[in-house]
C-alpha positions in Angstrom: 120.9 83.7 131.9 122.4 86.9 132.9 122.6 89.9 130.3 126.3 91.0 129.6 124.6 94.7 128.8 124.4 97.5 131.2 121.7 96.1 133.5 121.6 99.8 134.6 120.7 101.0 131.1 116.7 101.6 130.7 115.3 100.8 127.8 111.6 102.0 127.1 109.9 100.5 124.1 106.7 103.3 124.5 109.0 106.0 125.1 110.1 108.9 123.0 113.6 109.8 122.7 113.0 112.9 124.8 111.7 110.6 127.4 115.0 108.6 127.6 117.2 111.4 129.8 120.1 108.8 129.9 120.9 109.3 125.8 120.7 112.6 126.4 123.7 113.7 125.1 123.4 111.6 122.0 120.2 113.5 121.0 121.3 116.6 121.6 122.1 117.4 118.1 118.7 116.0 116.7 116.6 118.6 119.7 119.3 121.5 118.3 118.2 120.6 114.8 114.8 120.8 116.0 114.6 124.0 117.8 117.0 125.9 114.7 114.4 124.5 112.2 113.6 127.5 110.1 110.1 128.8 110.9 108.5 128.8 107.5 108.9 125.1 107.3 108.3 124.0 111.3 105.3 122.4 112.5 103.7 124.6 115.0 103.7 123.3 118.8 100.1 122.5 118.9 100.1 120.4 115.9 104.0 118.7 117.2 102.5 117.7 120.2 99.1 116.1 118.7 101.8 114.3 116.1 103.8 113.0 119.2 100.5 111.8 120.8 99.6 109.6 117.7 103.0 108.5 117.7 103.3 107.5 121.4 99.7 105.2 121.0 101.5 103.5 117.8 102.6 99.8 117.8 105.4 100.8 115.3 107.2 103.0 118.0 109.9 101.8 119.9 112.7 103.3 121.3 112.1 107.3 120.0 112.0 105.5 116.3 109.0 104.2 113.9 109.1 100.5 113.0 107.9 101.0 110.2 109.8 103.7 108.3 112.7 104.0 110.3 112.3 107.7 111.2 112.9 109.3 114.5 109.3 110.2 115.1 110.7 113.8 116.6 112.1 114.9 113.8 109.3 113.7 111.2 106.8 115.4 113.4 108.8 118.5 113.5 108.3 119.4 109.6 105.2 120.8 108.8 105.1 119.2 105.6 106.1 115.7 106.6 103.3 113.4 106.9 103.3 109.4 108.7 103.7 107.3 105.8 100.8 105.0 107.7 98.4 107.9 107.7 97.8 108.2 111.2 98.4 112.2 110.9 
């Protein structure tokens, strides 16, 4: 049976959302959040990265978002105070 949905549209179920260059545009605004975060209260680049890492070997994430919380793993790693509610960092 033949999918009625953009058979040119890739979907990637171990990708981040940064990964996923044809949504681009519709994660703009969350990358511009991102980089205008306040510096007392972002994670530093080290530590994002390590985050994303945890994140990317996680059977919760699919498509740039957690399974399990709902959260667009970007963003939630991007806050130094915010924590995975699984405890995986």
């Amino acid at each position: 049976m033949e999918n009625s949905i953009n058979k040119n549209l890739r979907i990637c179920k171990k990708c981040l959302t940064r990964d996923m260059m044809d949504k681009a545009d519709y994660f703009k605004s969350m990358y511009d959040y991102i980089a205008n975060l306040n510096p007392d209260i972002k994670t530093e680049d080290a530590l994002y990265e390590k985050r994303l890492a945890v994140c990317k070997e996680c059977e919760r994430l699919a498509d740039g978002m957690c399974r399990g919380c709902g959260c667009f793993v970007e963003m939630r790693a991007a806050v130094a105070k915010n924590a995975c509610p699984y405890e995986k960092w």
